[in-house]
VEXDREN-2710 file (C-alpha; in Angstrom, 1 decimal):
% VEXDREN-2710
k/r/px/py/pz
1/UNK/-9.1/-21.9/-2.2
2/UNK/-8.3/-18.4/-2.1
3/UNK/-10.4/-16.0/-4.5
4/UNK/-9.8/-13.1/-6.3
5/UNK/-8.3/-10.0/-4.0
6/UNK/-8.0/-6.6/-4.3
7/UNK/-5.6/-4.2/-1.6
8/UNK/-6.8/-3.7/2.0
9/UNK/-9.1/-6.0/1.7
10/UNK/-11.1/-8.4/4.2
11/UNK/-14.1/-10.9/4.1
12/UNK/-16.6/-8.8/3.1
13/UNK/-19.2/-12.1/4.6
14/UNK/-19.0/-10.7/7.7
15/UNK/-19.2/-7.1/7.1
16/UNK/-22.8/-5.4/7.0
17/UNK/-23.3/-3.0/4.1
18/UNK/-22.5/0.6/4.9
19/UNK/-24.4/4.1/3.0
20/UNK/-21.1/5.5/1.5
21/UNK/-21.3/9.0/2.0
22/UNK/-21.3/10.5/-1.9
23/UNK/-21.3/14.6/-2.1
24/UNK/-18.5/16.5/-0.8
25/UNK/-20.7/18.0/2.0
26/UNK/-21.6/14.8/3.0
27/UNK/-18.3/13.9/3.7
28/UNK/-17.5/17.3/5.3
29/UNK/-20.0/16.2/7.8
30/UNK/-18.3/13.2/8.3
31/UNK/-15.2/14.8/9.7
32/UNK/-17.4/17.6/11.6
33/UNK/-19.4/15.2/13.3
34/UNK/-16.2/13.6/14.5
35/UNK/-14.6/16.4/15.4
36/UNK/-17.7/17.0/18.0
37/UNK/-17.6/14.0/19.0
38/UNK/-13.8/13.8/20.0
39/UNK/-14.4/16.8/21.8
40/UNK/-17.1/16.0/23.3
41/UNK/-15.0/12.6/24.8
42/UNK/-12.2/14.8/26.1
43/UNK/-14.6/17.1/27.7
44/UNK/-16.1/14.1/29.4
45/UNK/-13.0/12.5/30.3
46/UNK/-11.4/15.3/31.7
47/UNK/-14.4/16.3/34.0
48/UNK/-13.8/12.6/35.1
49/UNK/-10.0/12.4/35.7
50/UNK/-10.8/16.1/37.4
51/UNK/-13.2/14.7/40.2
52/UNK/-10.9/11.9/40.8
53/UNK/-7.9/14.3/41.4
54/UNK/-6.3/14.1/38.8
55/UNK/-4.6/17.0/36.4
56/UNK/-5.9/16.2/32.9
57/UNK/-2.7/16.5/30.1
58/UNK/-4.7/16.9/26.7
59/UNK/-2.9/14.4/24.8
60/UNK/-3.6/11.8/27.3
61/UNK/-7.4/13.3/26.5
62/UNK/-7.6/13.0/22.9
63/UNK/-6.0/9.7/22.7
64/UNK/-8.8/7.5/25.0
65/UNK/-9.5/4.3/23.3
66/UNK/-12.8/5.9/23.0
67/UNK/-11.6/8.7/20.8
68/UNK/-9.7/5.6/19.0
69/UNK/-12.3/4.2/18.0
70/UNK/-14.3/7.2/16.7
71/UNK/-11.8/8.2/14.7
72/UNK/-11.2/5.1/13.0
73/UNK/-14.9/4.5/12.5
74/UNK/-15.7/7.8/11.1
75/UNK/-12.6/7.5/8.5
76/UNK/-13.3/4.6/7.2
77/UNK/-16.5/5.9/5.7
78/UNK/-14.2/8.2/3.7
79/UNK/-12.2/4.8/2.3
80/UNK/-9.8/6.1/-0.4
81/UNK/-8.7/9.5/1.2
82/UNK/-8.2/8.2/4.5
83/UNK/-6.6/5.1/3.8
84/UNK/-4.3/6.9/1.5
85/UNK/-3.1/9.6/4.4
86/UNK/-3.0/6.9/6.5
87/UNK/-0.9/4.9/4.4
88/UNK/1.5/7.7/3.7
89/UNK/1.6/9.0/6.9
90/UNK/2.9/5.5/8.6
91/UNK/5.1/5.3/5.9
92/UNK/6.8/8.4/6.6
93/UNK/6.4/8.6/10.4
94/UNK/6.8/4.7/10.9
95/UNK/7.4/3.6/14.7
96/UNK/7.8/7.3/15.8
97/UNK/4.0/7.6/15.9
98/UNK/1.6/7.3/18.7
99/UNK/0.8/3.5/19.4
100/UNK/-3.6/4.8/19.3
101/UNK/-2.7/6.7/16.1
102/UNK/-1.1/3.3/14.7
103/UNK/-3.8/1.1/15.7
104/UNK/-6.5/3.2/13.5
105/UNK/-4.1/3.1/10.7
106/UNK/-4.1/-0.6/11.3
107/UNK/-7.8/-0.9/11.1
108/UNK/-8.6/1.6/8.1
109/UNK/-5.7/-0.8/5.9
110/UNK/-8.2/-3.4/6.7
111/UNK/-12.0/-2.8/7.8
112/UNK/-14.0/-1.7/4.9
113/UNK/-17.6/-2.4/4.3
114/UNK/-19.7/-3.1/1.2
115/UNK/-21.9/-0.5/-0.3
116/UNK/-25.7/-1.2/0.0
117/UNK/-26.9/-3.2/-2.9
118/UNK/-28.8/-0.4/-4.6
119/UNK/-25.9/2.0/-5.0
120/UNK/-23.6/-0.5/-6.5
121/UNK/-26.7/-1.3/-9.1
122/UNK/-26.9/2.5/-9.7
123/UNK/-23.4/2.9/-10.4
124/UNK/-23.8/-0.3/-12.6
125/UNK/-26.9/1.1/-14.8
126/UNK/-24.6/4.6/-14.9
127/UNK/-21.7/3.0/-16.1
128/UNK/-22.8/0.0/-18.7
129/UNK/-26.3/1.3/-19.2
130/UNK/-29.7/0.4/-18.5
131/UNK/-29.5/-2.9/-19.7
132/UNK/-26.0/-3.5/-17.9
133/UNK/-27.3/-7.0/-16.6
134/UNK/-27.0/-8.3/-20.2
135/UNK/-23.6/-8.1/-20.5
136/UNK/-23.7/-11.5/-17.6
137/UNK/-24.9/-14.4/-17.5
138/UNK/-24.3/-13.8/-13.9
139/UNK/-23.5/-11.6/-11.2
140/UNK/-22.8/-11.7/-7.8
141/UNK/-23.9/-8.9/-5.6
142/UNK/-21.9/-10.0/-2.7
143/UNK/-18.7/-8.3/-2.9
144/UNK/-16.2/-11.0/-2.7
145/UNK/-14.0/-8.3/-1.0
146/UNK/-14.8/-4.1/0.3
147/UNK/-11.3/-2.0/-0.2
148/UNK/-10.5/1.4/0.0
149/UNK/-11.4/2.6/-3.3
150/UNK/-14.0/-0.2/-4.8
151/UNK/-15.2/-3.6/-3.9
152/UNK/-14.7/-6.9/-6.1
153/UNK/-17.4/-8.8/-7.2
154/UNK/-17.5/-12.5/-9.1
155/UNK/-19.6/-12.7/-12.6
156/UNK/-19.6/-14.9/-15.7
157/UNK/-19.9/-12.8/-19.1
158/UNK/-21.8/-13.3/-21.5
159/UNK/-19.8/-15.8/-23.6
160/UNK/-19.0/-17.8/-20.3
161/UNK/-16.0/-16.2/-19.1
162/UNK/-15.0/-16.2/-15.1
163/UNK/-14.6/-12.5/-14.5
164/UNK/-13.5/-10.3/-11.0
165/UNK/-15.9/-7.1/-11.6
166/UNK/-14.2/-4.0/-9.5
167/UNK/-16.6/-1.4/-9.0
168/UNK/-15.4/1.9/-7.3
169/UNK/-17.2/3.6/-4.4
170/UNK/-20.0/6.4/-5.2
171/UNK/-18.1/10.1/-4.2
172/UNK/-14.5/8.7/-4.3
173/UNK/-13.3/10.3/-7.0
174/UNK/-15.0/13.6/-7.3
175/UNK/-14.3/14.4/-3.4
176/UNK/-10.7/13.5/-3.1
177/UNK/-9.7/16.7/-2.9
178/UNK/-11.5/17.4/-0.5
179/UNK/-11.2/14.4/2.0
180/UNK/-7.6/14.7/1.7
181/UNK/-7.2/18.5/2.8
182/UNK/-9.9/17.4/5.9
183/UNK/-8.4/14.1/6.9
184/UNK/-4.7/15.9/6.9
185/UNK/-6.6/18.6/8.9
186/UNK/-8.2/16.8/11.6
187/UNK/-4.9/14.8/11.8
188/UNK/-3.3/17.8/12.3
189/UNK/-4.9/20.1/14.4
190/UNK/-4.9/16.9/17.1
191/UNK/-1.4/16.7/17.1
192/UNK/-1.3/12.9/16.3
193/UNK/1.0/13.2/14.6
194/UNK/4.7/14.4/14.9
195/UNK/5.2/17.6/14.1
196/UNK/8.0/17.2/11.9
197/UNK/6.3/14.9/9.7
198/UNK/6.0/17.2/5.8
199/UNK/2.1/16.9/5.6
200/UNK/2.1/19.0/2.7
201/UNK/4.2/17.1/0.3
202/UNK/2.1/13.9/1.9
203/UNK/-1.3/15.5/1.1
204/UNK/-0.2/16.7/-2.5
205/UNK/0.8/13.1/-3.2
206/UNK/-2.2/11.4/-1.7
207/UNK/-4.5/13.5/-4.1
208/UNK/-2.2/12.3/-6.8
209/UNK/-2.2/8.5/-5.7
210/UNK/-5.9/8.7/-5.4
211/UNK/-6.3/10.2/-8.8
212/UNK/-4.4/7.4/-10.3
213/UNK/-5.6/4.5/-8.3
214/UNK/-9.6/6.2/-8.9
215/UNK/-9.1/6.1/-13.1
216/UNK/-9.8/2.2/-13.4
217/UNK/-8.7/3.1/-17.6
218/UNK/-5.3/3.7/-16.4
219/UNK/-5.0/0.7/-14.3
220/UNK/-6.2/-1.5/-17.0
221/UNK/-3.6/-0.3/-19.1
222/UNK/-1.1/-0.9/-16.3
223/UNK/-2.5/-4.5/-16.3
224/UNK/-1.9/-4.8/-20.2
225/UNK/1.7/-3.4/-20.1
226/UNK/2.5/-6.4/-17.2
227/UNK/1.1/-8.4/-19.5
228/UNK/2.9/-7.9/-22.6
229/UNK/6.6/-7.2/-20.3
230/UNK/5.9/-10.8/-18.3
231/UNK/5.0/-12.6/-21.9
232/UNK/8.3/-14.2/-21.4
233/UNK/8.3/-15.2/-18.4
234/UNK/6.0/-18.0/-17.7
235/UNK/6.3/-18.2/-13.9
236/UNK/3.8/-15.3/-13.7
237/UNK/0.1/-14.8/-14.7
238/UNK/-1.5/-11.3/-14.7
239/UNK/-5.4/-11.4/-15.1
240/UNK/-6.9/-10.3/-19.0
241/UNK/-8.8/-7.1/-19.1
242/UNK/-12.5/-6.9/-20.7
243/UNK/-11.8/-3.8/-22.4
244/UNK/-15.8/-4.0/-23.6
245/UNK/-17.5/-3.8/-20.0
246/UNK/-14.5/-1.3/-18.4
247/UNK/-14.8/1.8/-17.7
248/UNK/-13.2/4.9/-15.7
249/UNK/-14.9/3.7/-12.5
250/UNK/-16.0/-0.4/-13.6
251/UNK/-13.0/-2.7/-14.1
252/UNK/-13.9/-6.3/-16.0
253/UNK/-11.1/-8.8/-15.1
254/UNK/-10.4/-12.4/-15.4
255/UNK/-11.0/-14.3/-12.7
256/UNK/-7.9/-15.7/-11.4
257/UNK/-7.6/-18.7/-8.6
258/UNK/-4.7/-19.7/-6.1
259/UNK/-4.1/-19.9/-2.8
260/UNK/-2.5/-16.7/-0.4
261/UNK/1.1/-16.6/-1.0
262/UNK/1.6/-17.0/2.9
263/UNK/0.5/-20.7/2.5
264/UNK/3.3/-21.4/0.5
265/UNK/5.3/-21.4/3.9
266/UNK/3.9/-24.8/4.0
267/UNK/5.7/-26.2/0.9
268/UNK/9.0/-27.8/0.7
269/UNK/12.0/-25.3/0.6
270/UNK/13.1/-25.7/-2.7
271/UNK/9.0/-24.4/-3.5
272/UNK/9.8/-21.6/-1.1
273/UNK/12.9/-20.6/-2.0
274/UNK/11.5/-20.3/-5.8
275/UNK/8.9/-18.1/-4.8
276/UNK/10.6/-15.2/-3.4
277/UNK/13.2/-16.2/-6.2
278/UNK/10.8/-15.0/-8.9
279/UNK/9.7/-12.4/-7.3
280/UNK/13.1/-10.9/-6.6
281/UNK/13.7/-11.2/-10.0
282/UNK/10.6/-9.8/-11.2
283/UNK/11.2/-6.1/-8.7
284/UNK/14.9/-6.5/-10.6
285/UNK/12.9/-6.3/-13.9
286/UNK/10.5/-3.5/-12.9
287/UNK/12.9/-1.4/-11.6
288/UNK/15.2/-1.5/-14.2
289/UNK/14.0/-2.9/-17.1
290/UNK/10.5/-1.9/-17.0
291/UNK/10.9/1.2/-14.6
292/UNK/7.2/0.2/-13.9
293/UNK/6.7/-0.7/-10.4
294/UNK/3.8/-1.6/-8.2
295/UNK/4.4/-0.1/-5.2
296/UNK/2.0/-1.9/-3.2
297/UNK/3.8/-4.9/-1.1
298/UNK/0.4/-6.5/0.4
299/UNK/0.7/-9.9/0.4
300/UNK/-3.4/-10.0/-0.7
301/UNK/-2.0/-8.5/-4.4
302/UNK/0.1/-12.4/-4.6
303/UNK/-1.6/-15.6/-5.3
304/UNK/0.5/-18.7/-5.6
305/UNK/-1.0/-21.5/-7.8
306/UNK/-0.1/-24.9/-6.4
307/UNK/-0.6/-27.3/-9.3
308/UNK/1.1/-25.0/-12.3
309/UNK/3.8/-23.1/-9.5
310/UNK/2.9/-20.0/-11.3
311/UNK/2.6/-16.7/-9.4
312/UNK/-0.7/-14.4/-10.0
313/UNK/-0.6/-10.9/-9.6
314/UNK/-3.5/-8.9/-8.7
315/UNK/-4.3/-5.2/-8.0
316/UNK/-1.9/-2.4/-10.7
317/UNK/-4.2/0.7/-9.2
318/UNK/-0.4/1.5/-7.3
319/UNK/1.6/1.1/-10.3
320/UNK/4.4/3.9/-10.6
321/UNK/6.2/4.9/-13.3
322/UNK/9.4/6.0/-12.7
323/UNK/12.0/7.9/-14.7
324/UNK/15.3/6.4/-15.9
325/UNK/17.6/8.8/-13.8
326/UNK/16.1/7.1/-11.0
327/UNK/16.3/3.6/-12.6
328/UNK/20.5/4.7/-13.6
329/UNK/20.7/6.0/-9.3
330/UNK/19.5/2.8/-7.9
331/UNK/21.3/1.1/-9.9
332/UNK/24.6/2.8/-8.9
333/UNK/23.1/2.6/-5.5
334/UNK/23.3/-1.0/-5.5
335/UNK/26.2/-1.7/-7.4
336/UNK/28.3/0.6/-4.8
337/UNK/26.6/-1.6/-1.8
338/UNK/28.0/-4.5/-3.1
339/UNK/31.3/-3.1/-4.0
340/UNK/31.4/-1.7/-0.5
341/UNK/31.6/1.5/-2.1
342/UNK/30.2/4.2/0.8
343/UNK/31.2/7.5/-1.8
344/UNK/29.8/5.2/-4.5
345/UNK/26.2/4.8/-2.0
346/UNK/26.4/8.8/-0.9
347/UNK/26.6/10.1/-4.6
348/UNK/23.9/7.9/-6.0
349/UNK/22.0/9.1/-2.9
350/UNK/22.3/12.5/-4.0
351/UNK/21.6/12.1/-7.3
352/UNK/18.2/10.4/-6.7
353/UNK/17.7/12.9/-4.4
354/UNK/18.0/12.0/-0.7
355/UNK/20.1/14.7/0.8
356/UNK/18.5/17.8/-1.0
357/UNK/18.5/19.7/2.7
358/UNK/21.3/20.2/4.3
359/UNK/22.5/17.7/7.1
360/UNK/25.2/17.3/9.3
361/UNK/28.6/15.2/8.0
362/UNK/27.3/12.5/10.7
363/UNK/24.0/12.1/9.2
364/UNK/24.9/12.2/6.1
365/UNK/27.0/9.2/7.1
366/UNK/24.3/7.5/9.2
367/UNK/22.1/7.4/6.2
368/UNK/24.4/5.9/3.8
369/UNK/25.2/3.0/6.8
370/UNK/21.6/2.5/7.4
371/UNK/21.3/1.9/3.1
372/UNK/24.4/-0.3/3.2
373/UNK/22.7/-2.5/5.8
374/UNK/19.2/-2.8/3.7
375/UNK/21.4/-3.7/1.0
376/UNK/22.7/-6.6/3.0
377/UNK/20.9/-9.8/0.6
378/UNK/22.3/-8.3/-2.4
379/UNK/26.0/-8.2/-1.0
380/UNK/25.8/-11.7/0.2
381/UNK/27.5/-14.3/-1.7
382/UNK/25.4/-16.9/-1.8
383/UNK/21.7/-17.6/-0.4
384/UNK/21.0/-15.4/1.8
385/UNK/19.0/-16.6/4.8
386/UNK/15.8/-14.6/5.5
387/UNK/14.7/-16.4/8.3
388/UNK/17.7/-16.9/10.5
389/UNK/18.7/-13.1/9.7
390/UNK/18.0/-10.3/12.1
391/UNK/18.0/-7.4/9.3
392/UNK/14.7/-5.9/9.6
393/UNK/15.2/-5.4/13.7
394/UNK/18.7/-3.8/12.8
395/UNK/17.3/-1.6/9.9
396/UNK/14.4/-0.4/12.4
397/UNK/16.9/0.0/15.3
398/UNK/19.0/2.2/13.0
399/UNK/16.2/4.4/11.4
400/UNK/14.9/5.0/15.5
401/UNK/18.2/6.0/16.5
402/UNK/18.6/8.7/13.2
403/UNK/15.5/9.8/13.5
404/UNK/15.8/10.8/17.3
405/UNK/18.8/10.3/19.0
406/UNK/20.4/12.0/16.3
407/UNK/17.8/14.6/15.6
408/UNK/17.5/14.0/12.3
409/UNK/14.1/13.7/10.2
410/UNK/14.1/13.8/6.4
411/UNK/11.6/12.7/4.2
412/UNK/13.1/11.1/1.0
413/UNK/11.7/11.6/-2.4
414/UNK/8.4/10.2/-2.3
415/UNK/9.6/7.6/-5.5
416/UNK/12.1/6.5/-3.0
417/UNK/9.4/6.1/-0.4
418/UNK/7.2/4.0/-2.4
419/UNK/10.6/1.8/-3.8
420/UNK/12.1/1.0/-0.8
421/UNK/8.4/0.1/1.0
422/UNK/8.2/-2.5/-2.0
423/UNK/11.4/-4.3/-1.3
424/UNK/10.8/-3.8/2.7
425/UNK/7.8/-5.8/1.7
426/UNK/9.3/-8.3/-0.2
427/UNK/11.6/-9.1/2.6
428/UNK/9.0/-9.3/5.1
429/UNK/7.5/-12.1/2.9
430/UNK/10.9/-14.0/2.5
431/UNK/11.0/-13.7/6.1
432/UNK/7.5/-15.2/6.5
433/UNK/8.2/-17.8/4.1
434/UNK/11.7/-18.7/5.4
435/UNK/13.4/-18.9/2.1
436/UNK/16.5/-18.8/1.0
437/UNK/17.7/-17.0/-2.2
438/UNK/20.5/-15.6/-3.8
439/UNK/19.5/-12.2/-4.8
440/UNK/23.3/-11.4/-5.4
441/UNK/23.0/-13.5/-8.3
442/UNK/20.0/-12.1/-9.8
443/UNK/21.0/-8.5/-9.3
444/UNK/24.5/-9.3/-11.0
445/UNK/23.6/-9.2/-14.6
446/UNK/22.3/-5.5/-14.3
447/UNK/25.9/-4.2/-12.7
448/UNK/28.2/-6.5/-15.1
END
C-alpha cells in the first residue's frame, strides 16, 4: 500500500535527518562554502591532469564527478530554491544541457532529508501553540516523506480522523529571495548552463513559484476549489482540508490511501485505458473549464485506488491559474491541429504568445510542425496507441534539431512552459501504462 505523497519525494526511512540551514546568512554560506570547495577540486584536478601531461580545459575541470557531487549535496540543503531553478532550468534547457548538470538536477527532484526532530516540534509549538500536541490523538514524527519545501507526516486528530500533516522547512520562505538570486548565480558564473538559456525571466518566476507553493493557505484553497469543480465527477477524490489546525506554513489533510498509479500497468487494459481516460479528461476540464491547472506531472501527485477505481489527487502547491485568453488560444490551438489548419496553429501561437521575438519564416514554420506533431493523439480518430507510438522520440528529435541545427532558442511564455510540461507528462504515463484512449473524442465537445 502506497501512503500519502507529496512532490519530489522519497522514503524518508532511509534518509538521516539533516540541520536545515534557517537564516539567510546561513544559507549564503551554503553556496560560499561550495563555491570554495569547487574551486578547490579544479585546482586539485588540474595540478593532477598537469603532472600527467596533460593541458587542463576548465570545463572538463568544473564538471569532475567530484564537483557533481558537491554541488548536488550542498543544494539540496537549500530544498525549495534549488529544486525550483533546477526544475525550471531542465525545463527550459532540456537535453541541451550538460549530462553532470542533469544528473544533479536528477538528484535534488529526488534526495531530500527530514529535518531533525526538534525543529519540526519548534515550528509545531510556533504554529498551533504550546499545547499543539492536543490537537492529536497522535502524531508521527517520522516524516512519511522529505520534499523540497516541507515533509509529510501521518496523525490522527482529535475526533479520530486519519490526517497527512505537511509541515514546511524552517528558512524556506523568508530566504527565497535570496537562494534563488545565489543558486542562479553559482549556476551561472560556472557556465553549466547554456548561455542562451533567459535566467532572468527563470529566476523572477522561481521566486514567484516558491512564494505560492511556500503559502500552505493558498494551496488549501486550491484543494477546496478541486474539490467543489470535481463534485461531479465521481472518478476522482481530492483529500479534505482541516481548516482548524492549517496554517500559512502547517497544512492538515485527510489521509488518503491507494497504490502508485504506475502499478496500474499491471491491471487489465480496459483498467488502463480508463485511467489515462480520466485523466485526459480531467487536463480538458482544467484547462478550459476550470483554467486551474496543476502544473506538476509527477506521477507521486496520482494514487490509483484498486477496490473503488477512483483516482486521488495529491499535492495543489503547483496549481496555476491561468487567464481565459490563454484558455480561448489553446483552444484554437488545438482545434486548428486537428483541422490540419497550420495558419490556424501559427495565429493561436501568436496570440498566446510564442513568437513575440522575431524569427526567421523557417522557424516560424519549424515550430508550428513541431506543435502539430505534439498534437498528434488529439487528431487521431480513434484510440490512439501510447505504447506502440514513437511520439515523444520524434517530438525530442525535432525540438534538438530547432534548437541547434537551426540556431534557434526561444523560451515560450512561462504559462506555456508549465501547460505543455503537464500534458508531456501525462503522455509519459500513458506511455508507461500502455493505454489506449481516444483523446480525440474527449477534446471534441470543447471545439463543436
Amino acid at each position: 500500500m502506497y501512503l500519502f505523497q507529496d512532490k519530489h519525494v522519497t522514503n524518508s526511512e532511509s534518509k538521516t535527518e539533516a540541520k536545515i540551514p534557517s537564516t539567510k546568512l546561513q544559507r549564503l554560506g551554503v553556496i560560499g562554502s561550495l563555491v570554495t570547495r569547487v574551486a578547490s577540486n579544479m585546482v586539485a584536478e588540474g595540478a593532477k591532469q598537469l603532472a600527467s601531461g596533460k593541458k587542463p580545459n576548465a570545463r572538463d575541470l568544473l564538471l569532475t564527478p567530484q564537483n557533481a557531487a558537491k554541488v548536488a549535496e550542498k543544494l539540496s540543503h537549500l530544498r525549495g530554491a534549488a529544486m525550483k531553478v533546477g526544475q525550471l532550468v531542465s525545463m527550459e534547457a532540456g537535453d541541451l544541457l550538460p549530462k553532470e548538470l542533469t544528473e544533479i538536477l536528477s538528484i535534488l527532484r529526488s534526495d531530500a532529508s527530514p529535518m531533525p526532530a526538534k525543529d519540526l516540534a519548534n515550528i509545531l509549538e510556533t504554529e498551533l501553540g504550546s499545547q499543539w500536541q492536543g490537537n492529536f490523538i497522535t502524531f508521527t514524527f517520522k516524516p512519511m516523506a522529505a520534499a523540497s519545501i516541507g515533509q509529510v507526516h501521518e496523525a490522527y486528530s482529535d475526533d479520530g480522523d486519519h490526517l497527512a500533516i505537511k509541515v514546511q522547512y524552517p528558512g524556506v520562505k523568508n530566504s527565497i529571495e535570496s537562494d534563488v538570486d545565489n543558486v542562479g548565480t553559482l549556476l551561472r558564473v560556472t557556465g553549466l548552463v547554456p548561455d542562451a538559456v533567459d535566467y532572468k525571466s527563470l529566476l523572477v518566476e522561481a521566486k514567484k513559484q516558491l512564494l505560492e507553493e511556500a503559502d500552505y493557505i493558498r494551496e488549501a484553497e486550491m484543494i477546496n476549489q478541486y474539490r467543489e469543480k470535481l463534485a461531479s465527477l465521481p472518478q476522482f477524490v481530492v483529500p479534505r482540508v482541516f481548516d482548524n489546525i492549517t496554517t500559512p506554513n502547517v497544512l492538515a489533510m485527510e489521509y488518503i490511501e491507494g497504490d502508485v498509479i504506475d502499478s496500474v500497468v499491471d491491471q487489465p487494459q480496459e483498467v488502463r485505458d480508463a485511467v489515462v481516460t480520466h485523466l485526459f479528461e480531467l487536463l480538458l476540464k482544467e484547462i478550459f473549464s476550470f483554467r486551474l491547472v496543476q502544473t506538476d506531472p509527477n506521477f507521486a501527485n496520482y494514487l490509483y485506488q484498486s477496490h473503488t477505481g477512483k483516482i486521488a489527487l495529491l499535492d495543489f502547491g503547483a496549481t496555476r491559474v491561468y487567464p481565459e485568453k490563454f484558455s480561448v488560444g489553446y483552444l484554437q490551438l488545438m482545434a486548428s491541429a486537428v483541422a490540419g489548419n497550420q495558419q490556424g496553429i501559427e495565429k493561436a501561437l501568436s496570440d498566446i504568445g510564442f513568437f513575440s521575438t522575431e524569427i526567421m519564416p523557417e522557424q516560424k514554420r519549424a515550430v508550428v510542425e513541431l506543435v502539430e506533431m505534439a498534437m498528434e493523439p488529439m487528431k487521431f480518430s480513434g484510440a490512439y496507441d501510447f505504447a506502440s507510438s514513437d511520439l515523444a522520440l520524434r517530438i525530442r528529435e525535432a525540438g534538438m534539431a530547432l534548437s541547434m541545427e537551426k540556431g534557434y532558442w526561444h523560451t515560450p511564455p512561462i504559462d506555456a512552459m508549465f501547460l505543455h510540461r503537464k500534458i508531456g507528462g501525462l503522455y509519459l504515463l500513458a506511455v508507461k501504462l500502455k493505454a489506449k484512449v481516444n483523446v480525440a473524442k474527449l477534446l471534441e465537445p470543447y471545439i463543436i
